[in-house]
Structures are given as structure tokens and as C-alpha cells.
VOMARFI-959198 format. One record per residue: x, y, z of N, C-alpha, C in turn; residue in one letter. Coordinates in steps of 0.05 Angstrom, whole numbers, plus 5000, padded with zeros to 4 digits. Each point is the difference from the previous one (the first is absolute). Layout:
# residues N
XYZXYZXYZA...
***
This chain:
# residues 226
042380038474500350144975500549804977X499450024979498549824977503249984981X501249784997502450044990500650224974X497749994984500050214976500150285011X498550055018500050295016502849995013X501249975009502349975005502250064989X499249834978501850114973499850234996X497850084996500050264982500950285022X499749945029500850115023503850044997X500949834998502449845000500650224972X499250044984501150164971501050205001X497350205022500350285004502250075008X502249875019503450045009501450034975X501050245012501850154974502849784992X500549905029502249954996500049674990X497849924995499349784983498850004967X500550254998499650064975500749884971X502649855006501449934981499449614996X498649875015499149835010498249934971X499349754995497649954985497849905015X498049884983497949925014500749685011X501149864988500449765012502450035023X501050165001502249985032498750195022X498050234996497850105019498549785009X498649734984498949895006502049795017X502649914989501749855025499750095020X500650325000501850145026497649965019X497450164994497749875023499049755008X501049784977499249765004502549805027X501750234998503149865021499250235024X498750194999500050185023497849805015X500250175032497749925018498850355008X497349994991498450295013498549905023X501350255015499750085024497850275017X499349975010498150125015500250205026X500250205004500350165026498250085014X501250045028497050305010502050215014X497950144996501850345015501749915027X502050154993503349935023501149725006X499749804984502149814986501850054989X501549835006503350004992499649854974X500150144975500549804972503149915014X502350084999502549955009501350115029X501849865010501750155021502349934995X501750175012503150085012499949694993X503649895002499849785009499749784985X497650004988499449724979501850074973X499049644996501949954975498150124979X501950144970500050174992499249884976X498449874989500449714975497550064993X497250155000498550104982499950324996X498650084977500050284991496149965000X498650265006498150034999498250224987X498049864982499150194983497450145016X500050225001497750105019495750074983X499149925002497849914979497550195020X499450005024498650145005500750135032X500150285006500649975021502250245005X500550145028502450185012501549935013X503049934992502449915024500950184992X501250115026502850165015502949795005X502250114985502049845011501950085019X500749965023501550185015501649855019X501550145007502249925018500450005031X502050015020500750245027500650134995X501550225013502650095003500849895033X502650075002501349995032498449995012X498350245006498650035027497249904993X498949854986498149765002496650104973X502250235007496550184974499749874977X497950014995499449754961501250304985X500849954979500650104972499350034984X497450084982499149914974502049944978X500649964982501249964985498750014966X498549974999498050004974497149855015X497550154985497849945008498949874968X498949764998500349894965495749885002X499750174983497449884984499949804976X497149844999500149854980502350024966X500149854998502449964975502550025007X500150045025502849955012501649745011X502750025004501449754994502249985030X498749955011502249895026501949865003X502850015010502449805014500949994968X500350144992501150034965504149955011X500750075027502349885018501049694996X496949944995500549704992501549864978X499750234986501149934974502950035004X500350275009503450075009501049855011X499449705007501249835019500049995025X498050185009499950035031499149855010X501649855023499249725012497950065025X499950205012498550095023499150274996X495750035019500150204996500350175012X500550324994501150195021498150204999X497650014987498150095008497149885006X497850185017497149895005498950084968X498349865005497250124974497749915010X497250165013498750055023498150104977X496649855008498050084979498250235018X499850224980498450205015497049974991X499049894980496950044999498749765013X497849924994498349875007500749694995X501349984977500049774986502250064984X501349814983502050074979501049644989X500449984977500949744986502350114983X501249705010502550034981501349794978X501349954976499849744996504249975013X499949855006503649905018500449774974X502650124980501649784986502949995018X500249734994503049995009502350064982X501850115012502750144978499949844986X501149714997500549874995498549904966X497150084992498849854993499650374978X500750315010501450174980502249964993X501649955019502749854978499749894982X498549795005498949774973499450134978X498350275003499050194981501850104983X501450065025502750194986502249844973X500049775012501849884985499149984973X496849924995498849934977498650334985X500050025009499950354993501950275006X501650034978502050245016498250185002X497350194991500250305006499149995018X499249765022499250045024502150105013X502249954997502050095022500850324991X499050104980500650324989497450155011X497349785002498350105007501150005037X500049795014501150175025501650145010X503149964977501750285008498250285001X498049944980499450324994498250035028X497849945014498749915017502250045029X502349925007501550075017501650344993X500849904986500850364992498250215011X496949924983497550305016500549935032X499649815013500149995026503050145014X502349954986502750195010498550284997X499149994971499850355004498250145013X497649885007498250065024501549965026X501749875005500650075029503650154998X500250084981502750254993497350315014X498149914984498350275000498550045022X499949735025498650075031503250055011X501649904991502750065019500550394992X499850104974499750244996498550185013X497949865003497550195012500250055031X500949725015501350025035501450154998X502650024984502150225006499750304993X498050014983499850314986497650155001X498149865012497350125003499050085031X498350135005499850035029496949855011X499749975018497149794998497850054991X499950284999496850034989500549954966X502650024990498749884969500549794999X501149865017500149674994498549855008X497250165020497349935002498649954979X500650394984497950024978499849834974X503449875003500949894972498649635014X500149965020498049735004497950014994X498750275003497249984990499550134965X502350084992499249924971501449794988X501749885009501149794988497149774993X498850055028497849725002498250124985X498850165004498050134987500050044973X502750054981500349864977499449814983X501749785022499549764994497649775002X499150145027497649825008497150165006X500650244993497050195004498550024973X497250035021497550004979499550324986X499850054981499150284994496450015012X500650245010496250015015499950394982X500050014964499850174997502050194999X501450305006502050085002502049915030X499449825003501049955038500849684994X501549925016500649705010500549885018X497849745008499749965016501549715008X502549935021501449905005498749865022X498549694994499549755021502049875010X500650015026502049845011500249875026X501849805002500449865025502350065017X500750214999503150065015499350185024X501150035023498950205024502250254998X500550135010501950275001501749915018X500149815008502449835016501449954978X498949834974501149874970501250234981X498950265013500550214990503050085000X499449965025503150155010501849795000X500049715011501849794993501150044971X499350114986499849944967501650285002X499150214994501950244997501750135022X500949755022502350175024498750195014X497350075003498650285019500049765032X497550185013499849915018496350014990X498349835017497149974996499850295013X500650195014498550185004500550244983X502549984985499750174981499049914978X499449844994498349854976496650165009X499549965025497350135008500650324991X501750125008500250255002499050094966X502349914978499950034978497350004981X499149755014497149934981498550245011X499250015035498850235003500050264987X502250054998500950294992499149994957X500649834988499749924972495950015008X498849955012497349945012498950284996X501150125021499750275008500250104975X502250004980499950234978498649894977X498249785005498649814973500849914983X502549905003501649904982498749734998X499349835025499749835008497149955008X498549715005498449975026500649674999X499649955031500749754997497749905030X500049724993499249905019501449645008X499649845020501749785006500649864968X498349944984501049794991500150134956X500250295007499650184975501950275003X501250064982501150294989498550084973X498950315006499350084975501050214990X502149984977502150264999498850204982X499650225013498450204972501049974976X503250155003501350004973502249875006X501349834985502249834998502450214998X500050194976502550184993499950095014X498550205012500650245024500149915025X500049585006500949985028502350095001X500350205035502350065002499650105027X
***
């Protein structure tokens, strides 16, 4: 990737917003971009915790165990997203995976060390990532809400409009949701089990709410999923 393209890649992050053009051009010029393929470990458990990663093209899942050995999803993050942001909090080790689900995916890896640098010479960067950590508290106040108070079939339906929101194509009055996740990612992600994840889509299928196939969801109507 062409250092100018990069840049202007590098802009689109919200949470670099406050950044000018000559410290976007540092920050990529001190990063190293990186390269994946489907089910690589960008990070594991374990390692030292000393870069943050900007996600540029590409689907990682971040997830965990529990006790008895099952993965966890924890947030599933598309392009313009910002990984091990932990890093910043001082976290010396990491305590979660981040596992690439598509085909391919790039990322650019700065070291903390070299946003600090940022930070110091620029304060609204550090108002720009309070604010940037804050949405992430309150997205996961609102999956910890949704485990405790919803029952699975809407915390299916609310995965598939959350994404479908955010990442679906309009095909006309309908939207059509391309993805790399299996109904295994389904259910790791909203606490079901994969066979009620089958059950649900079927039954959403059955009443045409839905059609889907391996690597596509096509939701008739977004409002009246239910």
C-alpha cells in the first residue's frame, strides 16, 4: 500500500480525528502494516501488550474461554476499527484472542509508545480517545444488558440488525448482509447454542423475514425484524 493511500486510509478512524495531517503521516510512517489470512491470530492470550491496531481491511472476532474451554466472542470489529485500545490502559499482557475471519485482512500495528508521543504533543488526541473508549464501555454496558434481559431469539435478531445496519448493502426495500461469521460465531457472540441459532434463522426463513445462504443474509425489512 502506497504511503499516501495509507494516509488517507489512516484518516477515516474516528478516533484519529483530532490528528493533523503531518502526525497521520508520522503515525503510519512509525507503524508496521501487516497482512493476514482467514483464522490467524492478529494477537493471543499471553503476549506482550505494547501495540494497538488499526484494522484497514478485513473481519476479526475478539474472544476469549470460559472455564470449561468454549471460545467467547466478545466484539466482532470491521474495517475502521481499532484493536488492544487495553494498550493504552496500561495493560501489560494480553487476555484476549483476535482471530481473522475473512479471506484476508490488513492492519497498520503502532506501538503505544509512539501515540503517547502523539498525545503529549497534541492534547485532543487524548479527549479524542477518552471519547472512543467511553462508546466501547457503552457498547459492552448494552451486550451485558442484552445477556441479562433478552431471551435468545432477540439477541439473534438484534445481531443481525446491528450488522446489517452497519455493514449491509441496501438491494432496494431489503438488505443484504455479506459475511464471514458461521452460526457457531453466532452463538459464541450472543450466549445461544449453534443449534438454536439454526433453529431461529430457520423459523425467521420460514416466515420471510429472512433468506440466507453460507456466506449472505438477506433481511426483508429491518423494522419489522422480529
Amino acid at each position: 500500500m502506497q504511503s499516501k493511500q495509507l494516509v488517507n486510509e489512516i484518516k477515516e478512524f474516528p478516533m484519529l480525528s483530532c490528528l493533523t495531517e503531518s502526525e497521520i503521516t508520522h503515525l503510519t510512517s512509525e507503524g508496521e502494516l501487516k497482512k493476514f489470512r482467514k483464522h490467524d491470530f492478529l494477537f493471543e492470550s499471553g503476549q506482550k501488550s505494547d501495540e494497538i491496531f488499526f484494522l484497514i481491511k478485513g473481519v476479526v472476532k475478539v474472544t476469549t474461554k470460559s472455564q470449561d474451554g468454549r471460545e467467547v466472542i466478545k466484539t466482532i470489529l470491521h474495517p475502521k476499527a481499532i484493536l488492544s485500545e487495553h494498550s493504552l490502559a496500561d495493560e501489560k499482557i494480553r487476555t484476549n484472542d483476535a482471530i481473522i475471519l475473512t479471506l484476508d485482512a490488513t492492519v497498520l500495528a503502532v506501538k503505544v509508545s509512539t501515540i503517547q508521543e502523539l498525545m503529549v504533543n497534541n492534547s485532543k488526541l487524548a479527549i479524542c480517545i477518552i471519547n472512543f473508549i467511553g462508546r466501547k464501555l457503552k457498547y459492552a454496558e448494552e451486550r451485558l444488558e442484552s445477556l441479562a434481559l433478552s431471551d435468545a431469539r432477540e439477541r439473534i435478531v438484534q445481531f443481525l440488525k446491528v450488522n446489517a445496519e452497519s455493514f449491509g448493502q441496501s438491494v432496494g426495500f431489503e438488505t443484504l448482509l455479506k459475511h464471514d461469521f458461521t452460526q457457531q460465531d453466532i452463538a459464541s457472540f450472543t450466549g445461544t447454542s449453534r443449534q438454536t441459532v439454526t433453529t431461529i434463522l430457520n423459523d425467521l426463513k420460514k416466515n420471510d423475514k429472512i433468506f440466507f445462504k453460507r456466506k449472505a443474509i438477506l433481511i426483508r425489512d429491518i423494522a419489522s425484524l422480529a
